[in-house]
C-alpha positions in Angstrom: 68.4 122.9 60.2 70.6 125.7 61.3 68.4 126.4 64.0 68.4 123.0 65.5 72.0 123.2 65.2 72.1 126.6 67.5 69.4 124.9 70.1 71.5 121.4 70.5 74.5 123.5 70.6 73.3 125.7 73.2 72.1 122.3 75.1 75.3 121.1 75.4 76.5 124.4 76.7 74.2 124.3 79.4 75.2 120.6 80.3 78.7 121.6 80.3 78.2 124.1 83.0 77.9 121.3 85.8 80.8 119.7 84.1 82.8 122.3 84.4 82.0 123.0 88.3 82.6 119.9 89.2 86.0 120.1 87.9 86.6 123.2 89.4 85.7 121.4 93.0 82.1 122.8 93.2 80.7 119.4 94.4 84.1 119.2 97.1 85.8 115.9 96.7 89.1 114.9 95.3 90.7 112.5 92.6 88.0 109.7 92.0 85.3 111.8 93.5 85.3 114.3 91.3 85.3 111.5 88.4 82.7 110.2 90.2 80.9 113.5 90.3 81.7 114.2 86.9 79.6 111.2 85.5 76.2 112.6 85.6 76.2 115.6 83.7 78.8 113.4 81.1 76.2 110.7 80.8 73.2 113.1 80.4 75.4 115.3 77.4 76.0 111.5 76.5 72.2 111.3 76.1 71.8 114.8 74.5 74.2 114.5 71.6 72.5 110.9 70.4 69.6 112.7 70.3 70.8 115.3 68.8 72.2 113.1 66.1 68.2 112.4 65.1 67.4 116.1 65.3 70.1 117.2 62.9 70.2 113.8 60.6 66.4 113.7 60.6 65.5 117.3 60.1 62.8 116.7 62.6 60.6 120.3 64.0 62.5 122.5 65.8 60.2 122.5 69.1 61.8 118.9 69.4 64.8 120.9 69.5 63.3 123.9 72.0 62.2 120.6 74.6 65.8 119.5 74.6 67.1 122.6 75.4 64.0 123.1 78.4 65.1 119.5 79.4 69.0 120.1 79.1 68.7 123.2 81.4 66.4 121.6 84.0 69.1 119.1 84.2 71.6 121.6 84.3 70.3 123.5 87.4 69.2 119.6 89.1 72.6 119.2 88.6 73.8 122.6 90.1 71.9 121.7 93.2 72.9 118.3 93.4 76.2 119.1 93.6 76.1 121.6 96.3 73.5 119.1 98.2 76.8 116.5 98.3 79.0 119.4 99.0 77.3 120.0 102.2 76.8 116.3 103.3 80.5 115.8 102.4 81.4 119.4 104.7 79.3 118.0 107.5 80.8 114.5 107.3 84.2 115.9 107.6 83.0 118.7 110.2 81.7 115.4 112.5 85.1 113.9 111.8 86.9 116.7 113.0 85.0 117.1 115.8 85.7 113.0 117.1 89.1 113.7 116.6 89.0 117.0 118.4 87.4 114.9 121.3 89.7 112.2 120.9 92.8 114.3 121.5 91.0 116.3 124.4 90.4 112.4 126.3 94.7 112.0 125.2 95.4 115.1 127.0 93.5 114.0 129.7 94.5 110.4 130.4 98.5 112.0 129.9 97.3 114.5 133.0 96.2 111.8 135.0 99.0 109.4 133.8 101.6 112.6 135.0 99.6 113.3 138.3 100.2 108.6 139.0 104.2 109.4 137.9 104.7 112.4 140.1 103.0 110.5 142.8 105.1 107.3 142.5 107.9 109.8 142.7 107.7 111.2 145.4 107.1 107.4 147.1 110.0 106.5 146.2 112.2 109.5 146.7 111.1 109.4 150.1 111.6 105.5 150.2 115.2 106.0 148.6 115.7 108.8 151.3 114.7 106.8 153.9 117.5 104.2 152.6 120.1 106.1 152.3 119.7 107.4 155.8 119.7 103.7 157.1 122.5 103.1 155.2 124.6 106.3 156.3 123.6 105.2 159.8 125.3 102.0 159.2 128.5 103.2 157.9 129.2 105.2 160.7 128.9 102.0 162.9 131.1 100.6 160.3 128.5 97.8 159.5 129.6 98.1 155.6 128.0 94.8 154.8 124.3 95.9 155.6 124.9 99.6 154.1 125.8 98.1 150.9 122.3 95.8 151.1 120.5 99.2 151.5 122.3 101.4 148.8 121.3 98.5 146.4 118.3 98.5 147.8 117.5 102.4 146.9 119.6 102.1 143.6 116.9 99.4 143.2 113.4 101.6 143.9 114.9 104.0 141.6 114.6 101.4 139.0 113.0 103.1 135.3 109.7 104.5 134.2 107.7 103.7 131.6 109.1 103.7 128.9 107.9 106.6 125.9 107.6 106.2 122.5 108.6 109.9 121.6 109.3 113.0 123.0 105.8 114.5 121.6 103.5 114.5 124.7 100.5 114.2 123.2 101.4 111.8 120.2 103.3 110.0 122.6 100.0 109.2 124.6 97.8 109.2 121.9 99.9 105.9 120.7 100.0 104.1 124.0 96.4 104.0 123.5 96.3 102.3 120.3 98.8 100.3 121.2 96.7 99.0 124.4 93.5 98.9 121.5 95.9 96.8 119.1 97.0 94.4 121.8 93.6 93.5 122.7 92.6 92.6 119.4 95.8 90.5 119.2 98.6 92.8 116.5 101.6 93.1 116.7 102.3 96.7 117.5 105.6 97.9 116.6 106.9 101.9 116.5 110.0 103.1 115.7 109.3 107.1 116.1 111.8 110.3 116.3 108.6 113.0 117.0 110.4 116.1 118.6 107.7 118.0 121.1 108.4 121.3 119.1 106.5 120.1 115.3 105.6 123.2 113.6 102.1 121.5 113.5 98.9 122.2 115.2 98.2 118.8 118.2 95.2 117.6 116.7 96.5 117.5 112.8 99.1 115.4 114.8 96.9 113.3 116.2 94.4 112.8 113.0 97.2 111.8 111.5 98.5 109.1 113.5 94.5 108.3 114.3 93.7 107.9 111.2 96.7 105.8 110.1 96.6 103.5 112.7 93.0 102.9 112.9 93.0 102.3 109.4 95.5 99.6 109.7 94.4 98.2 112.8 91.0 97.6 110.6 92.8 95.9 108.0 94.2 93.3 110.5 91.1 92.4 112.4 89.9 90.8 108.9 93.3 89.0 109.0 94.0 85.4 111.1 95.1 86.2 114.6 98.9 85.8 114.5 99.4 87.3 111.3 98.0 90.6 112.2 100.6 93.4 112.8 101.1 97.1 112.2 104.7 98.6 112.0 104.7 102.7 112.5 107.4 104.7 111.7 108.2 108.6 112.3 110.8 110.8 111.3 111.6 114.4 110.4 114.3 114.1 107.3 115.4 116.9 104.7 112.7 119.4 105.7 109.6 116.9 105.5 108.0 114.6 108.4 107.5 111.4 107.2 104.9 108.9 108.7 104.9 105.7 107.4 102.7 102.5 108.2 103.1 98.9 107.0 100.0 96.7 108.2 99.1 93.0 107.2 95.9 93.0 105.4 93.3 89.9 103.7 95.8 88.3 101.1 95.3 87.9 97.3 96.6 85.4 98.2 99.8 84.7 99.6 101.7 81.6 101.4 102.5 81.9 105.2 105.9 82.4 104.4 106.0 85.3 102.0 103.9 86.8 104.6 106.5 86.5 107.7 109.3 86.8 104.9 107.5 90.3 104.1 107.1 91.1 108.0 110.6 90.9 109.0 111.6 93.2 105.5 109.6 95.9 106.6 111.0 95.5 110.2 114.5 95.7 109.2 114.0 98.7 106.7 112.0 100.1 109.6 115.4 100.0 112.1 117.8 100.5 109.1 115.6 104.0 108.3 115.6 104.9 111.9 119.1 104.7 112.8 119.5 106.6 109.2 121.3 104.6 107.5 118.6 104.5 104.5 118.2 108.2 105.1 116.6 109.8 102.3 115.6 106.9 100.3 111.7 106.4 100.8 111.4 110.2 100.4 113.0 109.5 97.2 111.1 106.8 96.0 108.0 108.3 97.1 105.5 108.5 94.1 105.3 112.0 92.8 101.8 111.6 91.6 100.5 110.0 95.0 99.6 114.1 95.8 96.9 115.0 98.0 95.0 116.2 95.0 93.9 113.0 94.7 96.2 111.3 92.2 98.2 108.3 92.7 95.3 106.1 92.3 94.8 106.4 96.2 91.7 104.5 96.9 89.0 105.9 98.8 88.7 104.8 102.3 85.9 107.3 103.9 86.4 110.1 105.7 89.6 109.3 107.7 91.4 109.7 104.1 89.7 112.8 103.3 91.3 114.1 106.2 94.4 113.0 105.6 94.5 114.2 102.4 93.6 117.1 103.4 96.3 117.7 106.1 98.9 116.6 103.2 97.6 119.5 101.2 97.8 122.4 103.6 101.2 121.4 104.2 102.3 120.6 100.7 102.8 116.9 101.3 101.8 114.0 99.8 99.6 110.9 100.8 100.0 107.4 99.4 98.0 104.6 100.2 98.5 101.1 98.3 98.9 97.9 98.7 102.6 96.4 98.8 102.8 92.5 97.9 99.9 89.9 98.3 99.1 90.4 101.9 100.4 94.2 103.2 99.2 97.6 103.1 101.7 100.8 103.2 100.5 104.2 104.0 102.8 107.3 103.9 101.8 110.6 105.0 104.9 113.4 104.1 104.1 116.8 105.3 106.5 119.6 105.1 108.2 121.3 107.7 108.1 124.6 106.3 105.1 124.9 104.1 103.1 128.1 104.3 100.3 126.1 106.2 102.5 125.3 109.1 
């Protein structure tokens, strides 16, 4: 009896080794991955300890015991490499996704050169055609035709006219969200940013631009399963008591709601979008923001592929937070806080 007791116990050890790696992040993942993870060698010591009930109740031959232990550590090492078999196809995921997003910002940077090269072109047409104004109209006011030299000054004052207009001062975000906006426009949502993104972020360009990827192509997926006219994604940006803040609202399939709470929601989020812009909420959504909504996977963030990995990690190395949940019947919010001066900046 005592010896069965040693060789179950000694099963259970081996079981628990897997356990114990996964927990420790062997197997990669966060949160409900690692639950996930953590199933298989639970279920199997599950499995082992009813048995083990028969062996120790029964008093049945100790080689029964001796084949559960060879069975418990052939399990043990299948799980061992299992793990590290999902570690790998999880690194390579994530290196594939890094690697789109790496080419995405170099075709941003590239479309913003070409889009700089048409500006300072157009420039320099109409400097020359404001020049050539001007000098018509100084040509008239020495003949003292005062009339005609006004028609031309308004006439320059008129090419000058305004450029397009940015949606930050951040270069590269700045183009990065033109694009989506064009993207969202075609597929018929409502795009609507309200950003304060300085050029000089103490973050690398492309975690900027996974991050607003990743946000906005999540939403804009969650509103091409919505009705066309009830689709829209309001993005907001903001640097506030030491921590950039980006936070999306989109319209997403309802559980269900009535037209009306979902136009009554839109315009809410639109106004605390302006209201937290101008500052005059400043400080509150940072407040409110969940503590346990961490990057480490609590919260109860759901799993939406690798985008979320990504942005979960990005929240970690710079000791943010990610939260990702529904709001109400028919929206989604997703708020990525990263601090200013963590030690990963």
């Amino acid at each position: 009896m005592m010896a069965n007791g040693i060789l179950v116990a000694a099963s259970l050890a081996l079981l628990a080794v897997p356990l114990v790696l996964v927990a420790l992040g062997f197997a990669g993942g966060t949160g409900r991955r690692r639950l996930v993870h953590a199933l298989f060698p639970a279920s199997q010591m599950a499995i082992v300890a009813f048995i083990a009930y028969f062996l120790l109740t029964q008093g049945l031959e100790v080689w029964l015991a001796l084949c559960l232990l060879a069975a418990c550590a052939v399990s043990a090492v299948g799980d061992v490499v299992l793990f590290r078999a999902l570690r790998i196809a999880e690194d390579k995921e994530l290196a594939e996704e890094r690697v789109r997003l790496l080419e995405q910002q170099v075709a941003v940077q590239e479309e913003q050169r070409k889009r700089l090269e048409a500006n300072a072109r157009e420039a320099r047409r109409i400097r020359e055609d404001v020049a050539a104004e001007l000098r018509a109209a100084d040509a008239l006011l020495a003949q003292r035709q005062t009339d005609e030299a006004r028609v031309r000054m308004e006439s320059a004052t008129g090419r000058l006219g305004g450029g397009a207009a940015r949606m930050c001062d951040h270069r590269v975000v700045d183009a990065l969200l033109a694009a989506k906006a064009r993207a969202c426009a075609e597929a018929s949502i409502d795009f609507d940013a309200y950003l304060d993104v300085p050029d000089d972020l103490p973050f690398e360009d492309v975690e900027l631009c996974a991050v607003f990827s990743n946000v906005v192509d999540n939403a804009a997926n969650a509103c091409r399963q919505v009705d066309e006219g009830r689709r829209f994604i309001l993005l907001t940006a903001r640097c506030e008591k030491g921590f950039f803040i980006v936070d999306a609202r989109n319209s997403c399939l309802p559980e269900p709601a009535t037209e009306a709470g979902k136009r009554k929601g839109k315009a809410k989020a639109k106004a605390l979008a302006r209201a937290t812009h101008a500052g005059a909420a400043a400080g509150a959504e940072l407040e409110a923001a969940p503590k346990d909504a961490r990057s480490d996977g609590g919260g109860g963030i759901p799993e939406r592929g690798w985008g979320l990995a990504i942005l979960q990690a990005i929240a970690q190395r710079h000791d943010g937070s990610l939260t990702a949940e529904r709001e109400g019947a028919d929206e989604f919010r997703t708020v990525v806080i990263l601090s200013l001066d963590a030690p990963g900046v």
